[in-house]
MMTF fields as JSON, N, C-alpha, C and O atoms, coordinates in Angstrom:
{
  "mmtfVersion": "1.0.0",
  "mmtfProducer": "UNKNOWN",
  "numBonds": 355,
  "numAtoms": 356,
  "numGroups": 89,
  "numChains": 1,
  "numModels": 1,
  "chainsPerModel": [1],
  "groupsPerChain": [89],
  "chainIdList": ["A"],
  "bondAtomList": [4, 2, 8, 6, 12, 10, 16, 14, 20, 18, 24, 22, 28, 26, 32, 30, 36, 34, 40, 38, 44, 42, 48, 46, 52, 50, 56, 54, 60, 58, 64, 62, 68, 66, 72, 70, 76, 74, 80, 78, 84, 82, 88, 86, 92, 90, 96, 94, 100, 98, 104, 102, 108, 106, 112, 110, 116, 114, 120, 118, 124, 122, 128, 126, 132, 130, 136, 134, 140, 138, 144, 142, 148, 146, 152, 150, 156, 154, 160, 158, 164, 162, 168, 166, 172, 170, 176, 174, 180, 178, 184, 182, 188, 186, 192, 190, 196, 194, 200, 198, 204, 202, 208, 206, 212, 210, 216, 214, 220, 218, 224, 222, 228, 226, 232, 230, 236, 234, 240, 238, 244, 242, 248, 246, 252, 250, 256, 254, 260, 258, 264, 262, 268, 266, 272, 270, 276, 274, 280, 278, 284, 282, 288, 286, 292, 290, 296, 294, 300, 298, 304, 302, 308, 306, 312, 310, 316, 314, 320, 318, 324, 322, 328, 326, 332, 330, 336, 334, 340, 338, 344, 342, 348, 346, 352, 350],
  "bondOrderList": [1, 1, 1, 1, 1, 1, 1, 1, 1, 1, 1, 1, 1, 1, 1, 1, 1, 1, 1, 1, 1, 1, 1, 1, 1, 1, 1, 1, 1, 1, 1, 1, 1, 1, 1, 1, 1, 1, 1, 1, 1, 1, 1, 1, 1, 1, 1, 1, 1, 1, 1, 1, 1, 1, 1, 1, 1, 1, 1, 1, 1, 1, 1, 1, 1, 1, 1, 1, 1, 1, 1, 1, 1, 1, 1, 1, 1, 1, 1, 1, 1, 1, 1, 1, 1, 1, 1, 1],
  "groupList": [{"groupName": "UNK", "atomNameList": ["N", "CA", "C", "O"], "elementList": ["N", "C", "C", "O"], "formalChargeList": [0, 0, 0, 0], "bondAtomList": [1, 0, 2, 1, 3, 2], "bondOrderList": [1, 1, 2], "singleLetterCode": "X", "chemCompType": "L-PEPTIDE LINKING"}],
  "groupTypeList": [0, 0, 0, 0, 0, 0, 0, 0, 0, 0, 0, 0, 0, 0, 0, 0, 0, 0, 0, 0, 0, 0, 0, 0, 0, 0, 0, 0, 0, 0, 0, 0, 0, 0, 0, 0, 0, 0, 0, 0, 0, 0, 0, 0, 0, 0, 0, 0, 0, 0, 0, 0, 0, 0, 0, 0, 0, 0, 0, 0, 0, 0, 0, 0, 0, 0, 0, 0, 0, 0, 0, 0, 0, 0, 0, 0, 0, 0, 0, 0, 0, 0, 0, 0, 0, 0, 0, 0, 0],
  "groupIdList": [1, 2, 3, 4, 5, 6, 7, 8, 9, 10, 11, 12, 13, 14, 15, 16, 17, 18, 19, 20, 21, 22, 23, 24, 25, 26, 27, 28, 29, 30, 31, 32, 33, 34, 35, 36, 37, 38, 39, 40, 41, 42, 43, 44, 45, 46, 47, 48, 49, 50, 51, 52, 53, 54, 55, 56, 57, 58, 59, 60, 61, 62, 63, 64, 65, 66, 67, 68, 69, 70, 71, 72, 73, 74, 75, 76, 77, 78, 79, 80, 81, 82, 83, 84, 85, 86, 87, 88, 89],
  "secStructList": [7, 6, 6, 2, 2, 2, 2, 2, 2, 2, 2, 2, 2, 2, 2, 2, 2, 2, 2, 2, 2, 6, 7, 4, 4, 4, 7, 7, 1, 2, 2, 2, 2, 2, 2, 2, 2, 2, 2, 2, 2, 2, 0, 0, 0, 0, 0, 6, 6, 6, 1, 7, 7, 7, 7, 4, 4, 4, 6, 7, 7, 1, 2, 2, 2, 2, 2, 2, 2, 2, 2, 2, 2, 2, 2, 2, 2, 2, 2, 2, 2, 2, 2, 2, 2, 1, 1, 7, 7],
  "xCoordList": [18.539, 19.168, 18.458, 18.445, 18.042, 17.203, 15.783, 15.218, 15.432, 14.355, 14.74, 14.295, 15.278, 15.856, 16.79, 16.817, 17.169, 17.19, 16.686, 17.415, 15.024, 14.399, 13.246, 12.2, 13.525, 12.329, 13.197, 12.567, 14.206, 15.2, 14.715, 14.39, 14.869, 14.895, 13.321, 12.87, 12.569, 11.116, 10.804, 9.996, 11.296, 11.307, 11.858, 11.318, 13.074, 14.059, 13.176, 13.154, 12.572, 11.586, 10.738, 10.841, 9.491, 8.066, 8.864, 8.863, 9.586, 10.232, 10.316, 9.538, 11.056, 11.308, 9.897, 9.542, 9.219, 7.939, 6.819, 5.921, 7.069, 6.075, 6.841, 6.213, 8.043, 8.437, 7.997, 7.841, 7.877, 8.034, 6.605, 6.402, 5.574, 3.884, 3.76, 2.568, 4.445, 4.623, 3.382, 2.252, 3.636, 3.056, 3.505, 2.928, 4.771, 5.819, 5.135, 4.889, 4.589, 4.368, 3.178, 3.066, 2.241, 0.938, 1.321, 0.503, 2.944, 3.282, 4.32, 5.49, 4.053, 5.283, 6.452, 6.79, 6.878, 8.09, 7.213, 7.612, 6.299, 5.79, 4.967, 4.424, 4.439, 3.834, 4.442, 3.87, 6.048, 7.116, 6.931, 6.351, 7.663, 7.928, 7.083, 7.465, 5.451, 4.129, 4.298, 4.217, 4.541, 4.313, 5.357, 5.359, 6.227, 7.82, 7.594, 7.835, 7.026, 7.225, 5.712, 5.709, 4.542, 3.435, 3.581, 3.239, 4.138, 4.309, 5.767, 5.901, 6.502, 7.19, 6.318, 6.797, 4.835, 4.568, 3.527, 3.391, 2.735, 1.99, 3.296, 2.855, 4.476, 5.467, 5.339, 5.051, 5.58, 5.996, 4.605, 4.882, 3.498, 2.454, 2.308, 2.049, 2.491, 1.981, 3.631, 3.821, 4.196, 5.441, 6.585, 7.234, 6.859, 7.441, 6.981, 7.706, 6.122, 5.821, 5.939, 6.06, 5.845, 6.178, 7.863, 8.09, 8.692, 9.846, 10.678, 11.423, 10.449, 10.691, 12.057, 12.969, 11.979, 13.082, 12.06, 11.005, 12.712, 11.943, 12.326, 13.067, 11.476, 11.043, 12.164, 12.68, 12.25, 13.137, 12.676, 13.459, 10.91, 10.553, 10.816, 10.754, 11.202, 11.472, 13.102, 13.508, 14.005, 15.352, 16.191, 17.265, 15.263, 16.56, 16.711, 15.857, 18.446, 18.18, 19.397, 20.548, 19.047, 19.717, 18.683, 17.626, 19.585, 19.291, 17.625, 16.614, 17.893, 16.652, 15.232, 14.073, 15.718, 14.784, 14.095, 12.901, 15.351, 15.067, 13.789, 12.745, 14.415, 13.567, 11.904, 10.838, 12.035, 10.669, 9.949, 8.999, 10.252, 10.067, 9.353, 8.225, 9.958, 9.848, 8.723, 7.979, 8.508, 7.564, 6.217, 5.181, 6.427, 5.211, 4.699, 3.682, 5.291, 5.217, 4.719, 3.593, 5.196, 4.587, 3.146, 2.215, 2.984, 1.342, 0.709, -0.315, 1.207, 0.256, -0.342, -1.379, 0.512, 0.337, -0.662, -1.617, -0.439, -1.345, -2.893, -3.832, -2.967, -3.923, -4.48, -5.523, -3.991, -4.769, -5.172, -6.377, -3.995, -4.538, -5.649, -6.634, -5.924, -7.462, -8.416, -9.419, -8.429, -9.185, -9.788, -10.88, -8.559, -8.978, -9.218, -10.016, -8.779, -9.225, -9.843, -10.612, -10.103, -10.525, -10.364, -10.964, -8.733, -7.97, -6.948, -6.595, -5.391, -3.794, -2.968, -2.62, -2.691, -1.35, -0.172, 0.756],
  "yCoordList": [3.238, 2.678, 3.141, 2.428, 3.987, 4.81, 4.164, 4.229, 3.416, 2.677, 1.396, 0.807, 1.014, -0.745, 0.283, -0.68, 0.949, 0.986, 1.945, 2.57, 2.426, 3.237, 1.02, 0.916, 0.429, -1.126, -1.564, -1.874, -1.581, -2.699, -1.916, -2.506, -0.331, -0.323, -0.137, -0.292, 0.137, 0.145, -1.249, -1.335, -2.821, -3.367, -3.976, -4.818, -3.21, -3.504, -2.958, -3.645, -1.951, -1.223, -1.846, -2.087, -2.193, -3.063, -3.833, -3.447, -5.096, -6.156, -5.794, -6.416, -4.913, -4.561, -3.913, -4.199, -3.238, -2.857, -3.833, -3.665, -5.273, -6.034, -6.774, -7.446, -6.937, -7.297, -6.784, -7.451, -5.938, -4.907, -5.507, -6.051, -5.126, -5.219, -6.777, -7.056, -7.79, -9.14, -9.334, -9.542, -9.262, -9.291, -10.593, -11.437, -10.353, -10.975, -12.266, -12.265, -13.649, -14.384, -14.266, -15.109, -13.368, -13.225, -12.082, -11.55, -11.762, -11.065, -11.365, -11.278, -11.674, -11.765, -10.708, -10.046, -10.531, -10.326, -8.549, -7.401, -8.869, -7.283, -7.275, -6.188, -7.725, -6.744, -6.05, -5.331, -6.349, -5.682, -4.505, -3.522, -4.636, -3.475, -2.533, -1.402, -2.928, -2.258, -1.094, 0.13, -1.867, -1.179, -0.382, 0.667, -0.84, 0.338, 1.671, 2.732, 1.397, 2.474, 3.817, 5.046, 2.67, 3.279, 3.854, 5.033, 3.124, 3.763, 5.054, 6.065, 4.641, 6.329, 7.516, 8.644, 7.352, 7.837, 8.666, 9.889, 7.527, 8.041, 8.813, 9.842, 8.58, 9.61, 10.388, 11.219, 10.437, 11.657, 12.723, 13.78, 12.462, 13.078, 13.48, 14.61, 12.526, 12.457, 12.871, 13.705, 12.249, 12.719, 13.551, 14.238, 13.417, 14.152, 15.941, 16.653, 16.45, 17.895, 18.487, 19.617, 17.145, 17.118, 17.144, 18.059, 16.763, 16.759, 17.804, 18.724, 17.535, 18.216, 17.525, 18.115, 16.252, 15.5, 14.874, 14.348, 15.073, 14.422, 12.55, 11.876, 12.245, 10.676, 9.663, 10.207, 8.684, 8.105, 8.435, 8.661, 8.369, 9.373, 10.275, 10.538, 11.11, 12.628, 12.997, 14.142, 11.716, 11.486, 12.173, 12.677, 12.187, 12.151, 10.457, 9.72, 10.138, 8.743, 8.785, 8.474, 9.185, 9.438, 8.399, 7.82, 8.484, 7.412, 8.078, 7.44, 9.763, 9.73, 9.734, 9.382, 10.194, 9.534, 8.255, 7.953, 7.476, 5.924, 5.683, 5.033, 6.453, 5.978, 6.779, 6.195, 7.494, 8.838, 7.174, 6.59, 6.91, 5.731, 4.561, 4.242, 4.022, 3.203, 3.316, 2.362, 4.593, 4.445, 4.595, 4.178, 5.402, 5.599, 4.144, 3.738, 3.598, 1.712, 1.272, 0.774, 1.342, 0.742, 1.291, 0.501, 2.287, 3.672, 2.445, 1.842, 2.273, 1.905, 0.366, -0.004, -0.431, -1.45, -1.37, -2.145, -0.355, -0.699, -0.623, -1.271, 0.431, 0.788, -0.472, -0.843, -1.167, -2.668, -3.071, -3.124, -3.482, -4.526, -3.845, -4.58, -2.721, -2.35, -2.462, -3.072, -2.043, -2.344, -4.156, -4.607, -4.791, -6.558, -7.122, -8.019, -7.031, -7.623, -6.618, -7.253, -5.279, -4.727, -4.05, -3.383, -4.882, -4.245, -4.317, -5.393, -2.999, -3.355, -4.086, -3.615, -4.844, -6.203, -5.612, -6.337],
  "zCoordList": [-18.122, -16.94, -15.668, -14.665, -15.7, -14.615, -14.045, -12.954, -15.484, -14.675, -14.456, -13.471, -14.991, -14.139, -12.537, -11.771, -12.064, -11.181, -10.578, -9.806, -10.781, -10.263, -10.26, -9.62, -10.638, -10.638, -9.291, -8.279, -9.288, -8.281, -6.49, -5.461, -6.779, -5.262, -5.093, -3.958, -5.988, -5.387, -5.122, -4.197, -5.795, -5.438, -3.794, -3.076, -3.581, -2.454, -1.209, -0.188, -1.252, -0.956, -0.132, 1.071, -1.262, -1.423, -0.149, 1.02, -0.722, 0.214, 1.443, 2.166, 2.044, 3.377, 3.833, 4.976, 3.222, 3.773, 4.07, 4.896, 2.978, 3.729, 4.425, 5.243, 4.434, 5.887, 7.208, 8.231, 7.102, 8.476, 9.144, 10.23, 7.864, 8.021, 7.94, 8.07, 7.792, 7.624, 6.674, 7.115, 5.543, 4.322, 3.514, 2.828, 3.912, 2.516, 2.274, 1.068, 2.931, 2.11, 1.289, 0.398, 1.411, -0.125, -1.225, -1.976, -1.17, -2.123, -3.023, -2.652, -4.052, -5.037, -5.369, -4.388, -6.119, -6.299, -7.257, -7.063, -7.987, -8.892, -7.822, -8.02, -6.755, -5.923, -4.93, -4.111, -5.036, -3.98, -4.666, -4.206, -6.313, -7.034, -6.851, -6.549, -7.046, -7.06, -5.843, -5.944, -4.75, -3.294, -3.144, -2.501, -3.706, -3.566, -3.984, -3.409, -5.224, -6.365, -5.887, -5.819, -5.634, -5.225, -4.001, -3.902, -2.764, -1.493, -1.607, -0.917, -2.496, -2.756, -3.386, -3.27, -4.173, -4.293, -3.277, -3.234, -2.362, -1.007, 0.026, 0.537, 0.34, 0.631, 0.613, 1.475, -0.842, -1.395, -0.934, -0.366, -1.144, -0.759, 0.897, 1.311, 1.559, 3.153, 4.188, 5.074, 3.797, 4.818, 4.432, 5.221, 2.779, 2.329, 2.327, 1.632, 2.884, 2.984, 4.396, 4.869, 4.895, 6.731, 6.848, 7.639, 6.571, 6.962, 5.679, 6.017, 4.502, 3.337, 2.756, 2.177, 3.027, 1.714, 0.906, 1.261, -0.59, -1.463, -1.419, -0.703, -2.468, -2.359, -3.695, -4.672, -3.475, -4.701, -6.416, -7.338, -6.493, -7.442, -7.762, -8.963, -6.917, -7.505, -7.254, -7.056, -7.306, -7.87, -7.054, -7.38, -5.135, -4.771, -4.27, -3.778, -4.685, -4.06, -2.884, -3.19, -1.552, -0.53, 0.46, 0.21, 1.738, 2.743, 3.323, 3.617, 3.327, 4.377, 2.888, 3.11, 1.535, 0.259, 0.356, 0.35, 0.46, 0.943, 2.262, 2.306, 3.1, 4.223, 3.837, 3.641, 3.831, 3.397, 2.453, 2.975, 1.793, 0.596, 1.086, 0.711, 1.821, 2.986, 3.691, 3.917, 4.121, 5.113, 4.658, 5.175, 3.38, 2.302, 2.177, 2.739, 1.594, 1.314, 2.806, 2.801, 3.768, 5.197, 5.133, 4.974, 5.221, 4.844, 3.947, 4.27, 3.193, 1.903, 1.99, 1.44, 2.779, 3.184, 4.242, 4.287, 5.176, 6.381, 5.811, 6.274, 4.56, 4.393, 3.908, 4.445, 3.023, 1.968, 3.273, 3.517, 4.499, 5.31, 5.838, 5.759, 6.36, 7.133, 6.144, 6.514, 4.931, 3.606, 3.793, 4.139, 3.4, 3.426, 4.155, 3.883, 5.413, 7.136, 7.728, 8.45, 7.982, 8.58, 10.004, 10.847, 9.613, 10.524, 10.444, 9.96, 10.942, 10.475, 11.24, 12.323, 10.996, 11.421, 12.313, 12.67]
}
């Protein structure tokens, strides 16, 4: 059960993060999940040691988890877009 809802919010995630970065229409639905799950993991690395809440990976699933999550996923996005255009959106 843990991973159908450790899939849903990295998905819920992904979604709102390429919202933010206005991504959402060249991303499907497993590249939400992708970016959720992956940008909780860039978090967890980059901002999570700066503030010191852990990430939805590492099971805490609280609001500022969530957000730490979130912003990892925004990180991770900006990065593809400077990668593919050569510059972030």
């Amino acid at each position: 059960m843990n991973l159908v809802i450790w899939l849903v919010v990295g998905g819920l995630i992904g979604w709102v993060a390429s919202m933010i970065m206005r991504t959402d229409a060249q991303q499907g639905i497993v590249l939400n999940v992708v970016v959720g799950i992956v940008g909780a993991l860039v978090g967890g690395w980059v901002i999570s040691p700066l503030i010191g809440v852990a990430t939805i990976n590492q099971s805490d699933f609280s609001l500022a988890g969530l957000l730490v999550s979130l912003g990892g996923a925004v990180i991770l996005l900006a990065i593809v877009n400077l990668i593919r255009r050569g510059r972030v959106r």
